[in-house]
C-alpha positions as CSV (number, residue, x, y, z in Angstrom):
1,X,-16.5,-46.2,-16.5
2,X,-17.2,-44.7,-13.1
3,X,-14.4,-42.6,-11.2
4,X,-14.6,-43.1,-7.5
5,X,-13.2,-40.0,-5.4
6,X,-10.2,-40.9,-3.7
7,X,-10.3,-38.6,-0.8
8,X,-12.8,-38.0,1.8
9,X,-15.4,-35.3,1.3
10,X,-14.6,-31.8,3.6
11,X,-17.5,-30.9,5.5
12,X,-16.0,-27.9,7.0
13,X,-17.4,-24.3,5.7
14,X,-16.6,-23.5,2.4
15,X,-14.6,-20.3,1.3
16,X,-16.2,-16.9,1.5
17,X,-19.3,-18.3,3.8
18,X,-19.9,-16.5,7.4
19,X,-18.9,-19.1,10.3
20,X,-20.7,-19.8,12.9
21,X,-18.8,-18.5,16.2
22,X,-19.1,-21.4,19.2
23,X,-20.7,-19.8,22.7
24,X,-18.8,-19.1,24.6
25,X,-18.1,-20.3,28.2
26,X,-20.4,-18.4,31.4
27,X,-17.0,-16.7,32.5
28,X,-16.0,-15.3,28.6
29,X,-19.1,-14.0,28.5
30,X,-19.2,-11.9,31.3
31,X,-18.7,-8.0,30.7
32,X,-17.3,-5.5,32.8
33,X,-17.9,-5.3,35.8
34,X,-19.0,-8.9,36.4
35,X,-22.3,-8.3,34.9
36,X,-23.7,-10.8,32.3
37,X,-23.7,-10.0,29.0
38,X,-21.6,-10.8,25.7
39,X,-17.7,-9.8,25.8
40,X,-17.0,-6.3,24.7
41,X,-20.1,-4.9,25.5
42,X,-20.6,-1.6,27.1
43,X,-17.0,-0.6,27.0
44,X,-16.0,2.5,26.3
45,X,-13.0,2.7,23.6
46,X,-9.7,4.2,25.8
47,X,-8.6,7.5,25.2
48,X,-5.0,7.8,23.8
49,X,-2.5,8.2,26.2
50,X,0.2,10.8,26.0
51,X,2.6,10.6,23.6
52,X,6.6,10.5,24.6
53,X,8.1,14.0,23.7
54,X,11.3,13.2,21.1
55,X,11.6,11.6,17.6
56,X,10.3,8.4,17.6
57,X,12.4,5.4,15.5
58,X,10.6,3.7,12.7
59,X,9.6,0.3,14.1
60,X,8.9,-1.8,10.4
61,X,8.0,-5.7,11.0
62,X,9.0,-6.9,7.3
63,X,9.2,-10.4,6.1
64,X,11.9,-12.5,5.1
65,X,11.6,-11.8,1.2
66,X,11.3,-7.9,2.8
67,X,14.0,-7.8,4.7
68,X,16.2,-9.1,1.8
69,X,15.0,-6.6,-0.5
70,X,15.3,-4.2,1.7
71,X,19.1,-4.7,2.2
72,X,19.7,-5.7,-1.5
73,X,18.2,-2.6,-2.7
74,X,19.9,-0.4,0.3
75,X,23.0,-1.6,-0.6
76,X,22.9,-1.5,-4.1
77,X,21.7,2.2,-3.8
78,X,24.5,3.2,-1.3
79,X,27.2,1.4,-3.7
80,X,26.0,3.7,-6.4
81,X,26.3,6.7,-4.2
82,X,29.0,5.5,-3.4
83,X,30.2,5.2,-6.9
84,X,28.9,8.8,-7.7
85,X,30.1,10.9,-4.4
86,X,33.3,9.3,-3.3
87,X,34.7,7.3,-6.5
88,X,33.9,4.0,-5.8
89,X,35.5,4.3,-1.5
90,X,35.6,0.7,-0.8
91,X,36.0,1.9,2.9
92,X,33.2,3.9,2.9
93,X,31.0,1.0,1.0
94,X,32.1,-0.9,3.9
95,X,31.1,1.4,7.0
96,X,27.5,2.0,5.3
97,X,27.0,-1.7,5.0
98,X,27.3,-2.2,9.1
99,X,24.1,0.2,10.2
100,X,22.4,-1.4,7.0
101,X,22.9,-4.5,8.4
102,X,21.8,-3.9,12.1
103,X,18.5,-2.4,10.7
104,X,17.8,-5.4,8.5
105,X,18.3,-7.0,11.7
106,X,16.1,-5.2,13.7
107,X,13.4,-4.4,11.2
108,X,12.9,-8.2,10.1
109,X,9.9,-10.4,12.0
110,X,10.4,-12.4,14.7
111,X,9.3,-15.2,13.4
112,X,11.7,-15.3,10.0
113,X,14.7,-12.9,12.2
114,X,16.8,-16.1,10.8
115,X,16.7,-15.1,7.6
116,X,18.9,-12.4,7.9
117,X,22.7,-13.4,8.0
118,X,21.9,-15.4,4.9
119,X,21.1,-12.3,2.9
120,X,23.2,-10.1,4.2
121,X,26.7,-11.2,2.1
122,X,24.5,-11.3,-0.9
123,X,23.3,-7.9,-0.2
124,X,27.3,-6.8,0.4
125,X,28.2,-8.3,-3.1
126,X,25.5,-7.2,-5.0
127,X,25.8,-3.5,-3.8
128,X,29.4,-4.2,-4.7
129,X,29.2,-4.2,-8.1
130,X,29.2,-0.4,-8.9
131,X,31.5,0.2,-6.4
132,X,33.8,-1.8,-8.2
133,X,34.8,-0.4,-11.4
134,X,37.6,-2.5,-12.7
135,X,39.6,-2.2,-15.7
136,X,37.2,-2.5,-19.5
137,X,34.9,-5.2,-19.8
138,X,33.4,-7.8,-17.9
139,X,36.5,-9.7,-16.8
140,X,38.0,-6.5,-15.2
141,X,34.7,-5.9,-13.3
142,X,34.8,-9.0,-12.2
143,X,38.3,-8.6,-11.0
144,X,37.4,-5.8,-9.1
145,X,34.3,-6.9,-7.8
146,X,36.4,-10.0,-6.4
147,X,39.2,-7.9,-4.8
148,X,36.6,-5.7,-3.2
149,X,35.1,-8.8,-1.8
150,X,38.7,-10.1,-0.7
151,X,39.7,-6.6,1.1
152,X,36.9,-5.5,2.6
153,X,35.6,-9.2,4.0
154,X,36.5,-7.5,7.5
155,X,33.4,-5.1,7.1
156,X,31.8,-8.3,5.6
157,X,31.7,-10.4,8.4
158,X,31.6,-7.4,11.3
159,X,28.0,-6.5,9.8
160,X,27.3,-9.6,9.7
161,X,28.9,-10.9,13.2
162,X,26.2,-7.5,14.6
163,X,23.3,-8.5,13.1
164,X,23.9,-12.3,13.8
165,X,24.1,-11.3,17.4
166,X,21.2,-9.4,17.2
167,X,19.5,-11.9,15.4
168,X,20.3,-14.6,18.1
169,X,19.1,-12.4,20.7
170,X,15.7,-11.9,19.2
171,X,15.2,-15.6,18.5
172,X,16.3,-16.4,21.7
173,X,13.6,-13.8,23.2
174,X,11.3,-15.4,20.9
175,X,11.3,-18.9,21.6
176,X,11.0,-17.8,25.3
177,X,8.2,-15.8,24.8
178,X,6.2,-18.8,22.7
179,X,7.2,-21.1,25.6
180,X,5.8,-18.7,28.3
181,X,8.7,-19.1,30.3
């Protein structure tokens, strides 16, 4: 029995094959100057300008998935220093978790910047855990892992209050920026 094809067949350039580039309009094609000529031809490649004396910031773009990996892991690495240097400080667990969370803010692309207050309790109870050293066993980890959460929910929500400012900011910026207003 013949099978009939159920879609209609794609005409379009198949993977991996060169495309052919439209012309392009009389004023696109003019070069500098206002000579004819294709676009980008006879131009000389800019010299670098001068660099700003001082240290200059890190300026990552990271994805969504990034950006939560990034914090995760940060926290869960500072909550084992934590553990190690200062016994298990839930005050200082707290305090590292605000400038963690401003950089995830920062560092994440505009275009998934709302990502970020979703991970950022996650992050905060994940790098919890060693922190948290409860009485033996599971259940008394558990326990402490739950009154770490309970007492220190006002460095919880004060990261994440900063970067959920920051993050409104951005998007704000953002959707401005794709309007061209």
């Amino acid at each position: 029995m013949e099978q009939h094809r159920t879609r209609p067949p794609n005409d379009g350039p198949r993977r991996g094959t060169p495309q052919q580039r439209a012309p392009l309009p009389p004023q696109a094609r003019r070069g500098p100057g206002g000579e004819g000529g294709t676009a980008g031809q006879g131009r000389q490649p800019r010299a670098p300008g001068p660099v700003p004396p001082g240290p200059r910031l890190p300026n990552p773009r990271l994805t969504g998935l990034g950006s939560g990996l990034f914090c995760i892991l940060g926290m869960l690495l500072l909550g084992f220093l934590d553990a190690l240097l200062f016994h298990g400080a839930l005050t200082v667990y707290g305090v590292l978790f605000v400038p963690v969370s401003v950089l995830t803010a920062l560092w994440v692309r505009d275009a998934e910047v709302l990502t970020t207050p979703v991970v950022l309790p996650i992050a905060f109870a994940v790098g919890l855990v060693p922190v948290s050293a409860g009485g033996g066993g599971l259940l008394g980890r558990l326990m402490g892992l739950f009154t770490g959460l309970a007492t220190q929910a006002g460095w919880l929500y004060g990261g994440t209050l900063a970067a959920g400012v920051i993050v409104l900011v951005r998007r704000v910026r953002w959707v401005r920026r794709r309007r061209g207003t």
